[in-house]
Backbone as CSV, one residue per row, in Angstrom:
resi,resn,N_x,N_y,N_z,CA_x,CA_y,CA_z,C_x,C_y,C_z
1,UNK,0.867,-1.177,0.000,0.000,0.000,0.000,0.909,1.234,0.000
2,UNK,0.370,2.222,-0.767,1.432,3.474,-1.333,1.381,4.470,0.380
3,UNK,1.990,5.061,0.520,2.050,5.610,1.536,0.976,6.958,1.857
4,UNK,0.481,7.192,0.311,-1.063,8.334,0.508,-2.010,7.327,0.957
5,UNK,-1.744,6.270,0.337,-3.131,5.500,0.516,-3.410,5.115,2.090
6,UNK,-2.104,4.733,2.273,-2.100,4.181,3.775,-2.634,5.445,4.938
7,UNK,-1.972,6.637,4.515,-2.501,7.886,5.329,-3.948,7.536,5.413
8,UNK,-4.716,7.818,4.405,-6.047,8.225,3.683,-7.205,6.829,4.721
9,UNK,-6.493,6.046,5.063,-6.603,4.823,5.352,-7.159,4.921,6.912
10,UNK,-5.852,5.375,7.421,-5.212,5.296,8.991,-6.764,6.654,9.441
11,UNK,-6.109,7.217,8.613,-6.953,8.598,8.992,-8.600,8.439,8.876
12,UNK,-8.675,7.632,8.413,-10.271,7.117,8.182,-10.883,6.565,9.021
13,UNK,-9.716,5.755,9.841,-10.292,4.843,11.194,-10.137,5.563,12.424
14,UNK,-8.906,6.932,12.338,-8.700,7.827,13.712,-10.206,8.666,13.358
15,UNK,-10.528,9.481,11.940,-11.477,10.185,12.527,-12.820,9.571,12.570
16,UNK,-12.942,8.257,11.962,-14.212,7.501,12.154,-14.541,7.449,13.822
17,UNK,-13.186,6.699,14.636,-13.104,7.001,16.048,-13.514,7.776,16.436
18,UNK,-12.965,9.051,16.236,-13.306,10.237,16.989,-14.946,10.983,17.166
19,UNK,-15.179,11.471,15.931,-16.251,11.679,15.278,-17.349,10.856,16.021
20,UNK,-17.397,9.354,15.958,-18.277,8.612,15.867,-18.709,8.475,17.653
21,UNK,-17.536,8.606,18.552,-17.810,8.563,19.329,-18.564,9.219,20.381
22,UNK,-18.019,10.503,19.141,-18.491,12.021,20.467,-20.250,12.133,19.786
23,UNK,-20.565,11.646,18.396,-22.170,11.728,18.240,-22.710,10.819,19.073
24,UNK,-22.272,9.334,18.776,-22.779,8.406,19.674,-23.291,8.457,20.950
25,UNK,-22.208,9.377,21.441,-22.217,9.711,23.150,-23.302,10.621,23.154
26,UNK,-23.316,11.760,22.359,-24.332,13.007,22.529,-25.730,12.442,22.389
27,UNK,-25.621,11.180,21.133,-27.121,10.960,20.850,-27.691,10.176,21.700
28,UNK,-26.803,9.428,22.092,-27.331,8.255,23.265,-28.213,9.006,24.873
29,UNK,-27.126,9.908,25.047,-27.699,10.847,26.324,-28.736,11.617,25.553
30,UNK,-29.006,12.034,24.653,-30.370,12.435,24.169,-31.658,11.472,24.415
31,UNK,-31.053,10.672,24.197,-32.356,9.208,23.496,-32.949,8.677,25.119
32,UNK,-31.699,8.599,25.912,-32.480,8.067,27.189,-31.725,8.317,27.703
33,UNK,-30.496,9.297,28.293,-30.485,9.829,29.465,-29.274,8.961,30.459
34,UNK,-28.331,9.203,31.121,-27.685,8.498,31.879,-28.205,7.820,33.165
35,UNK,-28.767,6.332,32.365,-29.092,5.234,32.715,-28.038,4.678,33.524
36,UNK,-28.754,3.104,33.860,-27.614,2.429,34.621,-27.042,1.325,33.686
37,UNK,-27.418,1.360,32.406,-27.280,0.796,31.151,-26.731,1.617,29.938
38,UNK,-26.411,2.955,30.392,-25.585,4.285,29.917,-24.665,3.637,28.687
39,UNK,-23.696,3.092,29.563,-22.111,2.506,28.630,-22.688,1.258,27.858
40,UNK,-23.636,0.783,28.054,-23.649,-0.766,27.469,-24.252,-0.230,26.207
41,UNK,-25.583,0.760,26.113,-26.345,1.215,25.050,-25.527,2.065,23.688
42,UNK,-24.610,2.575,24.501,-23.559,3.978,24.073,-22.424,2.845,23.148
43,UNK,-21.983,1.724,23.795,-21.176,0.573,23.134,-21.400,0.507,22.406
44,UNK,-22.979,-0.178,22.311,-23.570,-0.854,20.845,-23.993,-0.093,20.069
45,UNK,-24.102,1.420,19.976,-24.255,2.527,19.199,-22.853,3.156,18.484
46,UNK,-22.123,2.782,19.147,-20.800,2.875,19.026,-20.216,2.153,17.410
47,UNK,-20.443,1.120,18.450,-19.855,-0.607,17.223,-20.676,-0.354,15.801
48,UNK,-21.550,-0.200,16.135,-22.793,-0.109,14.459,-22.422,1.297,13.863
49,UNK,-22.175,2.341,14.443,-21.835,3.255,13.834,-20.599,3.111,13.241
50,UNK,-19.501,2.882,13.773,-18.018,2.505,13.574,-18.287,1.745,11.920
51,UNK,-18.420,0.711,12.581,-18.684,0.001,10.838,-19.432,0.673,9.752
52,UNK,-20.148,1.352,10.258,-20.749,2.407,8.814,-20.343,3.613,8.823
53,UNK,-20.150,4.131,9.555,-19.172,5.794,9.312,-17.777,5.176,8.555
54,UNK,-17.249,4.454,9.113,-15.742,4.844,8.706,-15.220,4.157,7.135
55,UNK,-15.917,3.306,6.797,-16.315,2.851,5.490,-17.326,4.389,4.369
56,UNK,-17.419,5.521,4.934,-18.505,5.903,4.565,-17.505,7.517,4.451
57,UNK,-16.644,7.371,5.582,-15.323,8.582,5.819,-14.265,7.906,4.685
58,UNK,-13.897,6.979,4.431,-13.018,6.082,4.093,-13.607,6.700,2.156
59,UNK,-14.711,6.716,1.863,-14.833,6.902,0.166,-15.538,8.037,-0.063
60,UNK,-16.240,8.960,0.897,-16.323,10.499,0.879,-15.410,11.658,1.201
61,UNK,-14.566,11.544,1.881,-14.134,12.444,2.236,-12.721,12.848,0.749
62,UNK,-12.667,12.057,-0.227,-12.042,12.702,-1.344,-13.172,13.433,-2.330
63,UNK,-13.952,13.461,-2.105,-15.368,13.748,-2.423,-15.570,14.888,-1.921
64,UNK,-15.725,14.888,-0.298,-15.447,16.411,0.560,-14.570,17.544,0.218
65,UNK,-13.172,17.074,-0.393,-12.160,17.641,-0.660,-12.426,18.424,-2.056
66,UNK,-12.649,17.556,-2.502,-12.688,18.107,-3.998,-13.877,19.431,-3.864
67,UNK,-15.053,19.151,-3.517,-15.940,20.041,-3.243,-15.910,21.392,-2.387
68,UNK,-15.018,21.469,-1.543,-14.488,22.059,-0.328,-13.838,22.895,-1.575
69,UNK,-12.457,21.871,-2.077,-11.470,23.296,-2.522,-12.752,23.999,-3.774
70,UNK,-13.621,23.254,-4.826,-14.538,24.044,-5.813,-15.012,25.060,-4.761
71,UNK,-16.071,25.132,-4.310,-16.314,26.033,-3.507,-15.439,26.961,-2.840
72,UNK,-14.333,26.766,-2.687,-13.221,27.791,-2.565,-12.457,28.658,-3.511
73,UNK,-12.606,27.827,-4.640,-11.742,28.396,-5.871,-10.623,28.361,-5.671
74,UNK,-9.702,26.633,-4.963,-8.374,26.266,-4.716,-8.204,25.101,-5.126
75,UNK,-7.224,25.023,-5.945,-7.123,23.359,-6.826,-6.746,22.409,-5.819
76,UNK,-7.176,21.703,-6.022,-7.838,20.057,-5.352,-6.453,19.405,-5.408
């Protein structure tokens, strides 16, 4: 694997992480509130998101880019 690719890669699963966690967390305490089942609900919202965000960060976000710099009027 070429070393952009591998970035493009790595970086897909740190901000899938990140991202995914801090909605997860926000939406979960929306939905029902810090329960005594809080972390277990927040987990499994977690895990299901993970697998579809970061597959989803992973083939949009060159997509984002490109659109980002058009809308800027800065080559891609």
């Amino acid at each position: 694997m070429n070393p952009q690719k591998k970035f493009h890669f790595v970086f897909s699963l740190i901000m899938g992480a990140l991202m995914i966690s801090l909605m997860t967390f926000v939406i979960t305490i929306v939905n029902v509130g810090f329960t005594l089942d809080f972390l277990s609900r927040w987990g499994k919202a977690f895990v299901i998101a993970y697998f579809v965000g970061v597959p989803v960060i992973f083939f949009m976000a060159p997509l984002a880019r490109k659109l980002t710099g058009k809308l800027l009027g800065m080559p891609t």
